[in-house]
N, C-alpha and C positions, 0 to 999 in steps of 0.2 A: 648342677654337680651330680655327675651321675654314679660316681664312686670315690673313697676320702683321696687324701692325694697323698700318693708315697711320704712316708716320713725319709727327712732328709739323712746323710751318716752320719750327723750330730746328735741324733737320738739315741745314736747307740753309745756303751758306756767307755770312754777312753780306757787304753790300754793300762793296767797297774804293774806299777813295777812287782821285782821280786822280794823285793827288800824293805822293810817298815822303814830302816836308812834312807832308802833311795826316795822313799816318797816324801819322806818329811823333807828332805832335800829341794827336790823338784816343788812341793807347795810354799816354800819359806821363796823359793826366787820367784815363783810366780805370783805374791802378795807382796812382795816390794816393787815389783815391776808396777801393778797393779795400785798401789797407792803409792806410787811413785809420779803414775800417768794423772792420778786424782789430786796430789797437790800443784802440779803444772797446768790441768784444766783450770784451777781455780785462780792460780797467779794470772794463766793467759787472761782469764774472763776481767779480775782487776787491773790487770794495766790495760785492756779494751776501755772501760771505764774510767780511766784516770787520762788519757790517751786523750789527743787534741782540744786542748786546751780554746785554738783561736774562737774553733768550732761556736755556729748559737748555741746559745744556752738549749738544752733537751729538757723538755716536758716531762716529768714523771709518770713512766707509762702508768694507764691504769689497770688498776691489778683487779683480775678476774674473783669478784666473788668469792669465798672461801664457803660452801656449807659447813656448819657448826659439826661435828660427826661426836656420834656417841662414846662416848667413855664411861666404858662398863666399869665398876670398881672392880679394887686387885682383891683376890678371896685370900690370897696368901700372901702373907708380908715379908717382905724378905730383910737380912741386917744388910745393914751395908758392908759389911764384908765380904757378902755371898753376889754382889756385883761382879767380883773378877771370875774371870774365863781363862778357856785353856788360852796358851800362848799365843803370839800374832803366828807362829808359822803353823800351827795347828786348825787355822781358820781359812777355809778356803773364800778368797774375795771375789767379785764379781766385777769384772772390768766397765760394768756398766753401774756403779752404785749409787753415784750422786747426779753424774751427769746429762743436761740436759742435748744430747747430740740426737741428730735424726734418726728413727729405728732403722735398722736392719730389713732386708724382704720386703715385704708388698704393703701398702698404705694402708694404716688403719679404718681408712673410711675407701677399701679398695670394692668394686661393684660385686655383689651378692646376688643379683638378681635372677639369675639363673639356678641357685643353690641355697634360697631361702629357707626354703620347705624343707630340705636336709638340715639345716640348721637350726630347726625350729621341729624336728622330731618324727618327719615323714615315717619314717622309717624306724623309727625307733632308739634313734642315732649311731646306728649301725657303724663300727669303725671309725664312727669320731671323735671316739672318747677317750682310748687307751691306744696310741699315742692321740695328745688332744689335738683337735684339727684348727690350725690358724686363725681360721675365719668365726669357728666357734670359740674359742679363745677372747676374741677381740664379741664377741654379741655378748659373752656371761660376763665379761667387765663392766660393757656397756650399760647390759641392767643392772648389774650390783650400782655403778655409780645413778640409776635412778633409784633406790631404795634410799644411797645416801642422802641424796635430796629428800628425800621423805624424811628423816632424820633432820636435817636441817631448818625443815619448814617447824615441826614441832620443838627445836631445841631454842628457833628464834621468836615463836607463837608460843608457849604451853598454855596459855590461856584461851587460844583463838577459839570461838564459837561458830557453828552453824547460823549461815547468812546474816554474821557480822558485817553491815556493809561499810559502818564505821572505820573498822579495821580489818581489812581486805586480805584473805591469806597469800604471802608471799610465799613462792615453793625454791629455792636456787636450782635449777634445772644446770647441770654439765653439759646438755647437747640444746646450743643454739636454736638446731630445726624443729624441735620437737615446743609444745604451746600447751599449759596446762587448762582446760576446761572445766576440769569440777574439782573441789578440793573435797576428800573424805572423813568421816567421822566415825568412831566407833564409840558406844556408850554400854557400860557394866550393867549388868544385869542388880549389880551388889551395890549397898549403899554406906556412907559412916552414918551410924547414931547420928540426931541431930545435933546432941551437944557436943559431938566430936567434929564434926562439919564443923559448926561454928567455929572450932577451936584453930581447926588446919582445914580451910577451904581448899586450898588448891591440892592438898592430898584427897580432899573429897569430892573433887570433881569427877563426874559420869560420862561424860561425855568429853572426847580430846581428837583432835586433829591426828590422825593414824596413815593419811596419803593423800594418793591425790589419783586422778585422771589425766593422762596427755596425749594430744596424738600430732603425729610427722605432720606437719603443713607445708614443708619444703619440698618444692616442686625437683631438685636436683638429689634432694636425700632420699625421695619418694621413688622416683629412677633408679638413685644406686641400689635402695632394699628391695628394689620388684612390687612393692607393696606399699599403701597405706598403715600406718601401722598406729596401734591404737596398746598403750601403755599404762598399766595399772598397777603403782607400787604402793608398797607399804612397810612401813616400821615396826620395829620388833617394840618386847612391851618398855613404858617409860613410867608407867604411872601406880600408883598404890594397888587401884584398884582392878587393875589391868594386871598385878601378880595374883589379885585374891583370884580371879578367874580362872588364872595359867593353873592354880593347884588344885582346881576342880574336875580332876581327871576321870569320874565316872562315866560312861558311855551312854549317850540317850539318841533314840533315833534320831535317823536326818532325812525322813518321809518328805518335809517339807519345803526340801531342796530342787527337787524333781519333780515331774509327772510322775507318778506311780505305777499309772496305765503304762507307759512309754517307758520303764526303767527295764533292763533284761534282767535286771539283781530286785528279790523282792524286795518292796519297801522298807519293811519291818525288819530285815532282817542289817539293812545296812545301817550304820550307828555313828556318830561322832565323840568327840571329848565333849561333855558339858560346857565347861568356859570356853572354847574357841567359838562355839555352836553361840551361846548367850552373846555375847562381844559383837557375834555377826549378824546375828537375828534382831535383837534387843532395840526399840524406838528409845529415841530421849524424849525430853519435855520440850514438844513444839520443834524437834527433826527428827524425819524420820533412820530407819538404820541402815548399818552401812547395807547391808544387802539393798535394799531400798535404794541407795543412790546407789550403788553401783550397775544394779538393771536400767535404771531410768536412763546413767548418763549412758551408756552403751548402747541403749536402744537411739536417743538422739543423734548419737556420732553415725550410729550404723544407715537412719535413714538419710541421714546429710549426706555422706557420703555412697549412697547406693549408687550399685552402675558400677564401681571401683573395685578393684581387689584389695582388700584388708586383712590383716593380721591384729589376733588380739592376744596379747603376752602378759601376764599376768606373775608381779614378781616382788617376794618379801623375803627380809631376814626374819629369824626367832620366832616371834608370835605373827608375825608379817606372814612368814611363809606357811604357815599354819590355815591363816586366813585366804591367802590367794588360791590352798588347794578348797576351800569350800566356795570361791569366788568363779572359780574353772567349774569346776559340776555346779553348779548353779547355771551358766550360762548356759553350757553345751546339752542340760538336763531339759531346759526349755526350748530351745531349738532357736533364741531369740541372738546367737551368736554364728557367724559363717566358723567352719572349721578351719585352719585349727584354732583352740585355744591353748597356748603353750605357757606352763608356769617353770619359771627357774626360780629356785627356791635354795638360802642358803642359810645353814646350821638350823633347818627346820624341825621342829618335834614330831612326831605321827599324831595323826587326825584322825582316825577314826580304825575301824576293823575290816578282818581280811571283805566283806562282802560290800563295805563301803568302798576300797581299793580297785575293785572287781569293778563294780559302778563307774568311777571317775575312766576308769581305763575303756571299758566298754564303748561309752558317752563320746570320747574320740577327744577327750583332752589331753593332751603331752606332758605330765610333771619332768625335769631333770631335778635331782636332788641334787645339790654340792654339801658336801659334807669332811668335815675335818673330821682326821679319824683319834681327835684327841680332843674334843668337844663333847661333853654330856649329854646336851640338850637334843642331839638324833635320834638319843635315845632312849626318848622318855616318851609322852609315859611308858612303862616297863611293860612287856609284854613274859610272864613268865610262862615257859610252857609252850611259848612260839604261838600263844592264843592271845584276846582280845586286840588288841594295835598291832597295824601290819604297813609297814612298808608302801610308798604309792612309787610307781613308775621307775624310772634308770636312776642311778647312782653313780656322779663325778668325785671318787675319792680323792681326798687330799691330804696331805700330813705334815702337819706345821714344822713337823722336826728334820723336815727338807729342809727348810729353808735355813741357808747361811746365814740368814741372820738375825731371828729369832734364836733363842735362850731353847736349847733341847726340853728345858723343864720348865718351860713359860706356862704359867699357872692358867685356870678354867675362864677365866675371863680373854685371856687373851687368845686362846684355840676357841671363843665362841665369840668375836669381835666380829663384826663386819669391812672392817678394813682390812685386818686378818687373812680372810676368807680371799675379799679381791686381789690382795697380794699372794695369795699361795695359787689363784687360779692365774694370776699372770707370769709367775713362773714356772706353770705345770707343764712338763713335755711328756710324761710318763712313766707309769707307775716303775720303771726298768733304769729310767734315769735320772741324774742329778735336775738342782735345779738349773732355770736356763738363763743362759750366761749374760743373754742381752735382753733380759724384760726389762720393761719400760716404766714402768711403776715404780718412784721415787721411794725409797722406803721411811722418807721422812716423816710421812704421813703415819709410819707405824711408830716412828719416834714421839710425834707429837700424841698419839691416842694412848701408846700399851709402853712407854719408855724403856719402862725397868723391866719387860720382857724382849727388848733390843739387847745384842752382845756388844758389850760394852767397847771392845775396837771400833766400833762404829760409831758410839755416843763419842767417844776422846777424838776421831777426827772430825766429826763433827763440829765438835766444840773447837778444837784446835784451830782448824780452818774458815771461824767464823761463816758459818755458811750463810747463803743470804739466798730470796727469792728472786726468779725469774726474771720479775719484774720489777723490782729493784724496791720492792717498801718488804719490811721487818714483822714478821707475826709474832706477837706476844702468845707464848706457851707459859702459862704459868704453872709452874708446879714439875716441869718438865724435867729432863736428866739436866737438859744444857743448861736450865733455870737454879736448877737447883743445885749443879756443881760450878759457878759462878760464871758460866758463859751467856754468850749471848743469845738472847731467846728468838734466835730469826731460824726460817728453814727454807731449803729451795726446794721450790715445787716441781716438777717434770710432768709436762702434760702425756697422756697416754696417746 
């Protein structure tokens, strides 16, 4: 790809009437049209189902895996009176919101190969970001749903241990092609009292299953990406001791990330947060840290595969992304990774200061930031004075209060979600326009994480409509809107 590729006339913003009349007019018939189309998708799909009777009997498809996904608590509680919203005609719908129909445009898994290297930050991502380009669209889903797996390996493990062989970490991978090789650890620097340990073990556990390693083995996926591609995610923090870390925001070198000799930024001068630094660096009792496995498994994969062209992408929510930018200078610091090293990183905190920034950048690693611009957590630790913490690489803004359907005042947990995140980058066209009309990203999955920051027209057809999955078995949501205002606790999935 040698330049982005025209944005289409849909980027630009439809014409508005003159009239605050006229428009409220013209959105009240285009949401009845609009969930008018959504209660006959769902009748057609029931009589499809109830339909031929003579028919054999059908097997109950088997339904893909679900990762466990994080559910941040709500910071603010809301009455239940402060559920209702403005009116249905006030709400503009999305003709695409439940249903599972083919996308639009070119195939999610359409051939890259040519235009890898622009999407993985050649350049800087030069005009691919404001209007966002397709194809980069479809790669920062793609890794956000590998962090979710990271998530999911730890919410189905929280106990799992280094070289557990008893119990083997399972990771739920979204992409078929891709084969996980090492599963990662991270362990605190901080410990509980012993008589606290005793009390609450698993609040005092050191060491926790934080991600994992995976790379393409697919001979056809290998093809379409131009590359071997070699993936390293990670979860944001889940555990006690893994906050006490996050608030250890003092600055101490990061000398020993690098060559010294080979750094163009002196050593001494570039510096990290304490706790990200401690979590990365830090051995447990009897494995060693994650840094540690992550050169080791890197250097393995890199000689298996020598001869090959490889990519190594490097990608975390929260405390995740924190870590993958010390995980990228690490690699590219030592010369023991091909270039690039590209991290995509979402609602991540800054890492370290401007001459550590200066470092990663130099080194020839690619940070993209995805960042809600209603999320706390970008913004921490605080830099006052525009000194100590500075900013690493490009910035994909986003703003949750785009979206149709998300709650304008949907509280800090839900603008620092990671499902969140995935869904505002799959409706992002740009900063100049709405959301977009036909993402593909079911937002039920934001019903099931952040509920009560859904607008509630959407919970009631939901509810209404008994929605059911794809595949025909019922997810128990417990706690959910639909659970809790006496419907049925099923939802349909839509694959991306």
């Amino acid at each position: 790809m040698t330049s982005a590729a025209a944005p289409p006339t849909s980027l630009h913003r439809p014409a508005v009437s003159a009239t605050h009349g006229a428009r409220a007019s013209v959105a009240a018939s285009s949401n009845r049209v609009h969930l008018g189309n959504l209660e006959h998708l769902f009748r057609s799909r029931g009589a499809v189902e109830s339909s031929g009777t003579a028919a054999a009997p059908v097997q109950p498809a088997r339904r893909r895996q679900q990762a466990p996904l994080l559910r941040l608590p709500s910071f603010f509680k809301r009455a239940k009176g402060d559920f209702a919203v403005a009116k249905e005609e006030q709400v503009d719908l999305s003709p695409r919101l439940f249903q599972p129909v083919p996308p639009d445009g070119p195939s999610p898994r359409g051939d890259i190969a040519a235009s890898w290297r622009r999407l993985h930050g050649e350049d800087g991502w030069r005009g691919l970001l404001d209007p966002l380009h397709p194809d980069l669209r479809r790669e920062i889903v793609r890794y956000g749903e590998f962090v979710d797996a990271a998530y999911g390996a730890f919410l189905s493990q929280p106990d799992a241990t280094p070289g557990d062989l008893a119990a083997p970490v399972h990771v739920p991978l979204h992409d078929a092609a891709y084969r996980v090789t090492a599963p990662l650890f991270a362990t605190s620097s901080v410990g509980f009292p012993s008589w606290l340990a005793l009390a609450a073990p698993c609040a005092a556990q050191r060491t926790s299953l934080v991600g994992y390693v995976a790379v393409c083995d697919s001979p056809d996926e290998v093809r379409r990406m131009g590359r071997r591609d070699i993936v390293i995610a990670l979860r944001g923090t889940c555990t006690v001791l893994e906050w006490a870390e996050n608030f250890r925001a003092g600055l101490v070198p990061a000398n020993e990330a690098v060559d010294a000799a080979a750094s163009p930024v002196s050593a001494s001068d570039a510096k990290v947060e304490c706790g990200f630094r401690n979590l990365y660096k830090t051995a447990g009792n009897g494995s060693p840290s994650l840094s540690e496995m992550v050169v080791t498994e890197v250097r393995r994969l890199l000689k298996k595969y020598e001869g090959e062209e490889v990519s190594i992408t490097v990608t975390g929510h929260s405390l995740g992304a924190a870590l993958a930018v010390l995980i990228a200078d690490e690699l590219v610091g030592h010369g023991d990774a091909p270039k690039p090293v590209t991290v995509f990183s979402f609602g991540g905190p800054r890492v370290g200061n401007c001459a550590f920034a200066e470092r990663v950048e130099a080194g020839g690693a690619r940070v993209l930031r995805v960042v809600n611009a209603h999320d706390v957590v970008p913004h921490l630790p605080p830099r006052p004075g525009g000194r100590w913490y500075a900013d690493i690489g490009r910035e994909l803004r986003l703003d949750s209060r785009a979206s149709p359907y998300l709650r304008p005042d949907a509280d800090a947990a839900c603008c620092h979600d990671l499902e969140a995140y995935i869904h505002l980058v799959d409706g992002f066209l740009s900063s100049h326009c709405p959301f977009r009309a036909n993402a593909k990203r079911s937002i039920l999955r934001l019903l099931k994480n952040q509920g009560g920051n859904v607008k509630q027209l959407y919970i009631s057809k939901a509810m209404d409509m008994r929605v059911r999955l794809d595949a025909g078995g019922a997810v128990d949501m417990p706690g959910s809107p639909l659970s809790r205002l006496g419907a049925p606790s099923t939802v349909l999935e839509c694959v991306h």
